[in-house]
C-alpha positions as a printed NumPy array, in Angstrom:
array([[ 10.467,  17.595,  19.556],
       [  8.275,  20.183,  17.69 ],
       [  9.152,  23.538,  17.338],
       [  6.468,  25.077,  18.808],
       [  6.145,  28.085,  16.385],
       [  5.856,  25.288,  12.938],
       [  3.153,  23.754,  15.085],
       [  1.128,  26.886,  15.54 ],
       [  1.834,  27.472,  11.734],
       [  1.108,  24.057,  10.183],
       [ -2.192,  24.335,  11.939],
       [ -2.969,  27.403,  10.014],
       [ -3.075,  29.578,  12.754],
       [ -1.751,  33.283,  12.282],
       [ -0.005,  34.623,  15.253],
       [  1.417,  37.94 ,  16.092],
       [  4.347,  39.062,  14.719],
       [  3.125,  37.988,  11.229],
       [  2.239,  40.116,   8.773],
       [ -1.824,  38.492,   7.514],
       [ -3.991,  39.081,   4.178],
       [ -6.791,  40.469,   4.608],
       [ -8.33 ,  37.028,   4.106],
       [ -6.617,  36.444,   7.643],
       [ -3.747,  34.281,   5.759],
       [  0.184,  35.43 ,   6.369],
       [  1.628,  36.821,   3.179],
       [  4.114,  35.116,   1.337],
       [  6.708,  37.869,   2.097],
       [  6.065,  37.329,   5.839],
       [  5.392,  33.486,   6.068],
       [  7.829,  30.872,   7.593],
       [  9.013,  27.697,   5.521],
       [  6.161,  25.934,   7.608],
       [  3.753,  28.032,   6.321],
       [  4.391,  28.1  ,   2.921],
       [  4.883,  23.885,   2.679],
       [  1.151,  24.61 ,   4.148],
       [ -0.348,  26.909,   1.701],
       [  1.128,  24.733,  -0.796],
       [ -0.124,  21.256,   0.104],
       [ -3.303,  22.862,   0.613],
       [ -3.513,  24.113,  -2.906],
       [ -2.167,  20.721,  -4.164],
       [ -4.756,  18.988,  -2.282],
       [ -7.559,  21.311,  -3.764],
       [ -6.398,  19.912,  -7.095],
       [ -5.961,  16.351,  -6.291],
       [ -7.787,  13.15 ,  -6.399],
       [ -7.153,  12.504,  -2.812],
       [-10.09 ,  11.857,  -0.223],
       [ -7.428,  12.576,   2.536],
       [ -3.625,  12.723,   3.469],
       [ -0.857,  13.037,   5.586],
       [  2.523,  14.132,   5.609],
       [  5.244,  14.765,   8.339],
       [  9.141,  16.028,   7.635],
       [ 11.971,  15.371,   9.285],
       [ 14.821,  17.56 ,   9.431],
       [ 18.288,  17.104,  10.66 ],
       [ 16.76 ,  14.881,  13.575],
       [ 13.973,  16.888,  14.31 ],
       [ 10.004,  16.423,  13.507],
       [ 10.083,  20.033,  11.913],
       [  6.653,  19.688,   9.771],
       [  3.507,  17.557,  10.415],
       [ -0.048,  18.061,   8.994],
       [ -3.048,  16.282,   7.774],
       [ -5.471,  17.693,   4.61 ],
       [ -9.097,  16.652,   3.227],
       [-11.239,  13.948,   4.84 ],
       [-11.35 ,  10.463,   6.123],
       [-14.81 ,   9.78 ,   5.672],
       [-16.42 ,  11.847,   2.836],
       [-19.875,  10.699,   3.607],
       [-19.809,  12.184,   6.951],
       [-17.7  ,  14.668,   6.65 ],
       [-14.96 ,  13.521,   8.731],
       [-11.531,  15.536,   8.503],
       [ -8.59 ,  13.223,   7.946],
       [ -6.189,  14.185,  11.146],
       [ -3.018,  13.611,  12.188],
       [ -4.334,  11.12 ,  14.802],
       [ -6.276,   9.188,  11.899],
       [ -5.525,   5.39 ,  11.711],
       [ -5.051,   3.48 ,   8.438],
       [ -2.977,   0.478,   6.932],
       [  0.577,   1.643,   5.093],
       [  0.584,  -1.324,   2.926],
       [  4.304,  -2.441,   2.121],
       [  5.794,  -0.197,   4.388],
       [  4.836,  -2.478,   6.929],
       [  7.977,  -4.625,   5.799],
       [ 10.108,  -2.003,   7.811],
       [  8.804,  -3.015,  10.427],
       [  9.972,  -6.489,   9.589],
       [ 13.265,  -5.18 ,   8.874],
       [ 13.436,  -3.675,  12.28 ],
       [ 12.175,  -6.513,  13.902],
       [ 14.484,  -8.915,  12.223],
       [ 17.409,  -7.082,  13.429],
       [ 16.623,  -7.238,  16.731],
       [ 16.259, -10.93 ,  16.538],
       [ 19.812, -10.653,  15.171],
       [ 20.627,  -8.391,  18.342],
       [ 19.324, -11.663,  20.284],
       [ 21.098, -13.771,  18.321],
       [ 17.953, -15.984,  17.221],
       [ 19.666, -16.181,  13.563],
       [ 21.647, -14.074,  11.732],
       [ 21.711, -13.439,   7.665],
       [ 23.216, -16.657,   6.844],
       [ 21.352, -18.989,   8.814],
       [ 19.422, -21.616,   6.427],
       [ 15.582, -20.438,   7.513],
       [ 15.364, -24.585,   7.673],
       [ 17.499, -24.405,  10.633],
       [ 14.653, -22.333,  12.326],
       [ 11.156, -23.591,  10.854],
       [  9.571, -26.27 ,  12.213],
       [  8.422, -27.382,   8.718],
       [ 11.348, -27.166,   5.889],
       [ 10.735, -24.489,   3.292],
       [ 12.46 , -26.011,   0.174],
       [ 11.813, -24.857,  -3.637],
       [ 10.682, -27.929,  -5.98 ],
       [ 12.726, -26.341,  -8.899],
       [ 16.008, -25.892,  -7.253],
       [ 15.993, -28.134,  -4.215],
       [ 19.652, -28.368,  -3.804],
       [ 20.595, -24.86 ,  -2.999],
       [ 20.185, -23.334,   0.549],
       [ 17.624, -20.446,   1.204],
       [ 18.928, -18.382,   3.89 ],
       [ 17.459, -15.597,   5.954],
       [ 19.544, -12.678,   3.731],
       [ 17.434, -14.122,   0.555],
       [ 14.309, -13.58 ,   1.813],
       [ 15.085,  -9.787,   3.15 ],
       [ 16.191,  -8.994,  -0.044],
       [ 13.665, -10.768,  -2.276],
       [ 15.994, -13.205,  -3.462],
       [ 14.85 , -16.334,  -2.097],
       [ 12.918, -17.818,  -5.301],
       [ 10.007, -18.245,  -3.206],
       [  7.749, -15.56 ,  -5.168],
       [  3.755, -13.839,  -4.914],
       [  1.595, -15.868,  -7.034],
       [ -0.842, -13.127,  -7.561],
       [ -4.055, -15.424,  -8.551],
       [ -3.037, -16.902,  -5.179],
       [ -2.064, -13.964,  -3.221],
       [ -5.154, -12.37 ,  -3.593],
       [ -6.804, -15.335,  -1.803],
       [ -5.219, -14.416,   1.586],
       [ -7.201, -11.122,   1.062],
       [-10.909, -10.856,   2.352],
       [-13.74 ,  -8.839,   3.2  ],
       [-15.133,  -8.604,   6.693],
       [-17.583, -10.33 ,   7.689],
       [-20.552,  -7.606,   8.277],
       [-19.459,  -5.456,   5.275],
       [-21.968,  -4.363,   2.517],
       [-20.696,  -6.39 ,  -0.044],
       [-23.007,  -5.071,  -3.046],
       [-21.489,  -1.83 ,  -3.118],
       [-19.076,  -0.943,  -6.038],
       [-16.373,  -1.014,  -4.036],
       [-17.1  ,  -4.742,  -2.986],
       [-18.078,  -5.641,  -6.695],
       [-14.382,  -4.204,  -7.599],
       [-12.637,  -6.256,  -4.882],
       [-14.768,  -9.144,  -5.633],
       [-13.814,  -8.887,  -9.159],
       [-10.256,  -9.301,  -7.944],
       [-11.113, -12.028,  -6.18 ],
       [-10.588, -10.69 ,  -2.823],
       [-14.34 , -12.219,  -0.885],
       [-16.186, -12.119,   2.283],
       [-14.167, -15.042,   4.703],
       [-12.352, -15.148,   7.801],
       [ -8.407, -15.137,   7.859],
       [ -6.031, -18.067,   9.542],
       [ -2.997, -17.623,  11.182],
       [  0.29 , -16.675,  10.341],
       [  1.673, -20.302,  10.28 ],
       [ -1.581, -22.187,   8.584],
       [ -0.825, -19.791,   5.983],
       [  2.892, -20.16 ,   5.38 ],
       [  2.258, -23.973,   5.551],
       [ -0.423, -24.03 ,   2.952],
       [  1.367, -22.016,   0.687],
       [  4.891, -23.137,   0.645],
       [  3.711, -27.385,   1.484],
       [  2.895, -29.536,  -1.175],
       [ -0.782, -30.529,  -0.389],
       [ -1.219, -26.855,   1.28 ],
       [ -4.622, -25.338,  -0.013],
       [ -2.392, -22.33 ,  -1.99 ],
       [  0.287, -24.393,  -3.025],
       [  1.048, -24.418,  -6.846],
       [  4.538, -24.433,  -8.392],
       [  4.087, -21.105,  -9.616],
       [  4.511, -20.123,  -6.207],
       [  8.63 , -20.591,  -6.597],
       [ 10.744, -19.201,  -9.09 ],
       [ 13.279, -21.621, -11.433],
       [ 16.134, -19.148, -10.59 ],
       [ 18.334, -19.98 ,  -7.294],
       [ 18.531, -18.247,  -4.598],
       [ 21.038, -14.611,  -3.996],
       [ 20.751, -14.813,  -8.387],
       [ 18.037, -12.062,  -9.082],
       [ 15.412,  -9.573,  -6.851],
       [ 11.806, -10.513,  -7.445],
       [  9.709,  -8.703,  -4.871],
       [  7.626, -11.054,  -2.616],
       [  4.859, -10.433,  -0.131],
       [  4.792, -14.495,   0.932],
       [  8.691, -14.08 ,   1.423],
       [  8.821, -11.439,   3.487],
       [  5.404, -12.574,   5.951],
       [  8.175, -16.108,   5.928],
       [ 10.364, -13.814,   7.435],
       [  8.264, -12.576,   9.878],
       [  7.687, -16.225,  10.985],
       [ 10.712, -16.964,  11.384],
       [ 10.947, -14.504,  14.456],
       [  7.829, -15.358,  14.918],
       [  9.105, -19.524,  15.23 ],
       [ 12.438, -18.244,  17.077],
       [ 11.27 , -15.984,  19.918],
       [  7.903, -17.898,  20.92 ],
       [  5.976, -15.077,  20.311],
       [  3.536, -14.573,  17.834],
       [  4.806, -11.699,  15.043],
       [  2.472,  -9.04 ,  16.172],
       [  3.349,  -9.804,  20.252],
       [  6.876,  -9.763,  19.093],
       [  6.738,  -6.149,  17.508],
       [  4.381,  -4.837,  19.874],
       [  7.35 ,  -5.359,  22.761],
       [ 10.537,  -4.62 ,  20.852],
       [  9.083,  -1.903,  18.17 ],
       [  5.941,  -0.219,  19.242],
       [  6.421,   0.266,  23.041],
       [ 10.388,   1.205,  22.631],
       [  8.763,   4.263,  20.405],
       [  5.559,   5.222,  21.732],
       [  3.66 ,   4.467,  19.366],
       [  0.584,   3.548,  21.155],
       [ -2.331,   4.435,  18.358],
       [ -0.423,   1.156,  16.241],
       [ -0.971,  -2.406,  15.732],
       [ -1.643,  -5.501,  13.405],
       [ -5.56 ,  -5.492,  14.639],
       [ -7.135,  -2.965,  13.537],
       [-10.053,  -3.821,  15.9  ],
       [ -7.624,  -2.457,  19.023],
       [ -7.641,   0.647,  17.93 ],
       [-10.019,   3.525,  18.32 ],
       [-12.707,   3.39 ,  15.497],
       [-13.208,   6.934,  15.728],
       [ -9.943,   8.089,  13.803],
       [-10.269,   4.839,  11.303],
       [-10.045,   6.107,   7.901],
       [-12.538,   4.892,   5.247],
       [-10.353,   3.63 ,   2.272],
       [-11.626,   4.55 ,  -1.466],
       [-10.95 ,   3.649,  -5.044],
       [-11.958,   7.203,  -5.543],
       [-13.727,   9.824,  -4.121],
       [-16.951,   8.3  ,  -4.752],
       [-16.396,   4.45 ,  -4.009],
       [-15.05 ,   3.373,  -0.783],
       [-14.024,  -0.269,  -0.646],
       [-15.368,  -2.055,   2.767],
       [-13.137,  -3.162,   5.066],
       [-10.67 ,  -6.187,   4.846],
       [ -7.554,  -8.469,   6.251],
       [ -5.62 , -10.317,   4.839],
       [ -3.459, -13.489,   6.326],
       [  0.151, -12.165,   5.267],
       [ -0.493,  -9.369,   7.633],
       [  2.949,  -8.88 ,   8.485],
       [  4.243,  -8.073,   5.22 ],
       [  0.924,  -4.578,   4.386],
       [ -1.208,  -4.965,   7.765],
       [ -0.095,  -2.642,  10.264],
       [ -2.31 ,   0.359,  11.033],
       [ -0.984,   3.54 ,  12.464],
       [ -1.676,   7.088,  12.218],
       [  0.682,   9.736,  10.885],
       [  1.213,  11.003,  14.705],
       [  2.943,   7.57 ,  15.265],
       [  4.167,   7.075,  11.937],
       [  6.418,   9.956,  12.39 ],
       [  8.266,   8.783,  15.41 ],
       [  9.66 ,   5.646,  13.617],
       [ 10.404,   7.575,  10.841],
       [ 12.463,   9.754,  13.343],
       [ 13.915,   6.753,  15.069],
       [ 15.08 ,   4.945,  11.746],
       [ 17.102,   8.373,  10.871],
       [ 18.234,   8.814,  14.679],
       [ 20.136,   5.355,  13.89 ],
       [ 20.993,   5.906,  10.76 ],
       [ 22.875,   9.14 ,  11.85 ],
       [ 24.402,   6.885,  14.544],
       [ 22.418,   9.489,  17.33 ],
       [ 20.419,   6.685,  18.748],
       [ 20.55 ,   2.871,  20.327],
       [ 16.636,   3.296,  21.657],
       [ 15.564,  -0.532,  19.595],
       [ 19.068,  -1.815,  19.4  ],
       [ 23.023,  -0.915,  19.699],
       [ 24.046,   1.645,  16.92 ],
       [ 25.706,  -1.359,  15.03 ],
       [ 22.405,  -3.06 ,  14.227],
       [ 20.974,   0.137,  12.941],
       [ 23.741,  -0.245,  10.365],
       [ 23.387,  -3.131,   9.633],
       [ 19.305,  -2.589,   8.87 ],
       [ 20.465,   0.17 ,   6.506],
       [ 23.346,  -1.93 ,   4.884],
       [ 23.168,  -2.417,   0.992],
       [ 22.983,  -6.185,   0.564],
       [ 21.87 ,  -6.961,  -3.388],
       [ 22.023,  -5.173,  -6.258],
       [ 19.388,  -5.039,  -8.653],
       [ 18.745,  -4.565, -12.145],
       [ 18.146,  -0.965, -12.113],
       [ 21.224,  -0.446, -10.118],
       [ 19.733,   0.464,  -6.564],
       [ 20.393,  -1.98 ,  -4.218],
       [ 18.404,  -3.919,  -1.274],
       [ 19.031,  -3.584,   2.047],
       [ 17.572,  -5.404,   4.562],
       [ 13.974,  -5.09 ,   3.151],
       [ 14.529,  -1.078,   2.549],
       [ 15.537,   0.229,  -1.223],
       [ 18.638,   2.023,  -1.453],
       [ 19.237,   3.902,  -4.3  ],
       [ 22.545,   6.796,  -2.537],
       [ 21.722,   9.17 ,  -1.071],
       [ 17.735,   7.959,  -0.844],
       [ 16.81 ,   5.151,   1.511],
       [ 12.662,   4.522,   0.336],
       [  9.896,   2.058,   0.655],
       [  6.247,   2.347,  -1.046],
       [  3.28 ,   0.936,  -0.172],
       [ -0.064,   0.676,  -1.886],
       [ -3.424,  -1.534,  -1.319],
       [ -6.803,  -1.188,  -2.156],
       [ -7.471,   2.2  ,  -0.847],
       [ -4.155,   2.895,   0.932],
       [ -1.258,   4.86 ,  -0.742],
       [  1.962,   5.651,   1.081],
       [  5.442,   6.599,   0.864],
       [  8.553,   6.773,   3.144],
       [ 11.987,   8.493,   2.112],
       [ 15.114,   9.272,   3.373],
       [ 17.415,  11.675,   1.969],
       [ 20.877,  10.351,   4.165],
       [ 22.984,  12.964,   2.068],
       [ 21.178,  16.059,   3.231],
       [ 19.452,  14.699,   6.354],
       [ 15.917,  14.866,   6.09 ],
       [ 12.732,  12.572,   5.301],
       [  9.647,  12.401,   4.826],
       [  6.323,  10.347,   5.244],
       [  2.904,  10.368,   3.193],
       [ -0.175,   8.297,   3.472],
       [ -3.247,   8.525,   2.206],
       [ -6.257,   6.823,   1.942],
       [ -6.949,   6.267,  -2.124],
       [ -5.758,   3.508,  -4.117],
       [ -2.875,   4.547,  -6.273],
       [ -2.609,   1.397,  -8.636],
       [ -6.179,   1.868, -11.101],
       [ -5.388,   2.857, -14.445],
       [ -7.782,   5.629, -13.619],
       [ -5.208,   6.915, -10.65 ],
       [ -2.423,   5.973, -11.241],
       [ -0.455,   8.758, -13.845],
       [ -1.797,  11.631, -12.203],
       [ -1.204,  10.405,  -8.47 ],
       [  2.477,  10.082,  -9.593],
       [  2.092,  13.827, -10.979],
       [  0.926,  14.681,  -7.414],
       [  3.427,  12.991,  -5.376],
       [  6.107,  14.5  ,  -7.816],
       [  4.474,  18.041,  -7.044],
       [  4.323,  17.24 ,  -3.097],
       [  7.708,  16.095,  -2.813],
       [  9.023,  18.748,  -4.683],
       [  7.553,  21.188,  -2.144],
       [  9.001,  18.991,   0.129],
       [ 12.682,  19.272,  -0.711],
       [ 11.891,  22.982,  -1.404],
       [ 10.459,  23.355,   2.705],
       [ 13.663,  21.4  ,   4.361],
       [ 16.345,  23.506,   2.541],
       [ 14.186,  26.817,   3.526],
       [ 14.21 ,  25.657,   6.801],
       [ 17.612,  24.77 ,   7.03 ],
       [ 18.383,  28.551,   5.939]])
């Protein structure tokens, strides 16, 4: 629930019984928490790069903070809302997470079932074929079965109907992300992962076995979603729809972007001054789902819920654990949970596309988290150092808010 007096304030409204500038603004001696994360933010986005963005704050169980800044359409001067729709890139993987566990919870498979056991085609990697790739390799990125970026970008295109002679077509072009129509979830994993598929290549497995080393994987991970896909009889989307979406409300969400109200689409840019047209891509499951930061917020509320052990709303309070359970270490000494990055006491995924940026953390030691999306691409040379300046700078401000609210 919101707490109706941070509502009022994050919506820059200045009620009585606060002291106001004369520029109508509360003072800093007078302002709440709320306010101040406000005033901030707004200053930061003043600064920034950023056509638009969102952020929302959980604290202790509670939506305390939610608020949108700058546009979603520059050309038509269209403010960037809290109701605005947009993809979240890689973050859509937590959905698979969540999903996957509650195919567990229907015991469809569980983290040591061989994903051969479930597919109707076998899935088997031409440089180790002897060793067994189960369900907990692919959730962890440990399968061997790897992005072949030439390749990946292929599943990628432009709309049919888009402009594609703007610069922001030229730059995906250049990528070669062009104008087509997708195919389906299955077609795809076949063709990729089958010898004789159209995106097959050996460079689309790694020579290390499987459970050995993390090497993130957007073709993994949609596998995974077809595997519940393959299990339950449901298409992926269908199957998150029923057991994700509709559990939590959150009714401005889905895979096809088309279902949802093109009023509160956001335009996506490379920056300010070149959008990119819009595009799909075929491994939807693992960057395609669209939501808003209104809905956004209440899964971010729901995964902490579980994680506190205050909620069995998707599935019984054991499965949450088991969703937030470090399963692989890497490298770097953070581990891999089931899809999410655990690095104690942060719980985090990232996600970034062309045009989308976005970021969801979890803070399990001192209970609070956070979202942010926004709609600029975050990986050009030309963006890239400062937006990590800027995120630094917002979640600093962040961290500052939930410990003043706390006091």
């Amino acid at each position: 629930m919101y707490r109706i007096m941070n509502l009022l304030l994050t919506l820059g409204l200045c009620c009585s019984g606060f002291s106001c500038s004369s520029d109508g603004s509360p003072t800093p001696e007078q302002s709440s928490p709320a306010t101040l994360l406000s005033l901030e933010l707004n200053e930061i986005y003043r600064k920034s790069h950023l056509p638009g963005f969102a952020i929302s704050v959980v604290v202790d169980n509670e939506l305390v903070f939610q608020q949108a800044f700058g546009q979603r359409n520059i050309a038509n001067n269209k403010p960037y809302t809290n109701q605005t729709t947009q993809p979240i890139a890689s973050i859509s993987k937590t959905f698979i997470a969540a999903a996957l566990v509650k195919a567990i919870d229907q015991e469809y498979f569980d983290l040591e079932t061989d994903i051969n056991q479930i597919l109707p085609f076998a899935v088997i990697n031409p440089k180790s074929p002897e060793y067994t790739i189960k369900v907990k390799h692919l959730v962890t990125h440990t399968s061997g079965l790897i992005d072949n970026e030439e390749i990946y970008m292929r599943t990628y295109h432009i709309v049919p109907g888009q402009d594609v002679t703007t610069p922001g077509a030229e730059a995906m072009k250049g990528h070669g992300i062009l104008p087509g129509e997708g195919i389906a979830l299955e077609l795809l994993m076949r063709h990729y992962f089958l010898e004789g598929g159209n995106l097959y290549s050996l460079d689309n497995f790694s020579d290390i076995p499987p459970g050995e080393t993390a090497s993130y994987s957007n073709m993994s991970s949609s596998l995974a979603a077809y595997l519940i896909e393959t299990a339950s009889g449901q298409s992926y989307a269908e199957y998150v729809q029923a057991n994700i979406l509709n559990p939590l409300g959150m009714s401005s969400t889905s895979f096809d972007s088309q279902s949802l109200n093109p009023d509160n689409m956001a335009t996506l840019y490379a920056t300010k001054d070149v959008p990119f047209p819009a595009y799909t891509f075929d491994s939807y499951p693992d960057g395609g789902l669209y939501t808003s930061n209104e809905d956004f917020a209440k899964f971010l509320l729901e995964m902490m819920k579980g994680l506190a052990g205050d909620s069995t709303l998707l599935f019984p309070q054991e499965s949450y654990q088991l969703l937030f359970r470090p399963q692989h270490q890497t490298a770097e000494s953070a581990w891999t949970g089931i899809f999410w990055y655990i690095s104690p006491p942060y719980i985090a995924h990232n996600g970034g596309d062309p045009g989308v940026s976005t970021r969801l953390i979890i803070n399990s030691e001192n209970d609070h988290g956070h979202i942010f999306v926004s709609n600029i691409d975050a990986s050009t040379e030309e963006n890239r150092e400062r937006h990590q300046s800027l995120i630094a700078e917002i979640e600093n401000a962040i961290n500052q808010f939930a410990v003043a609210y706390r006091n």
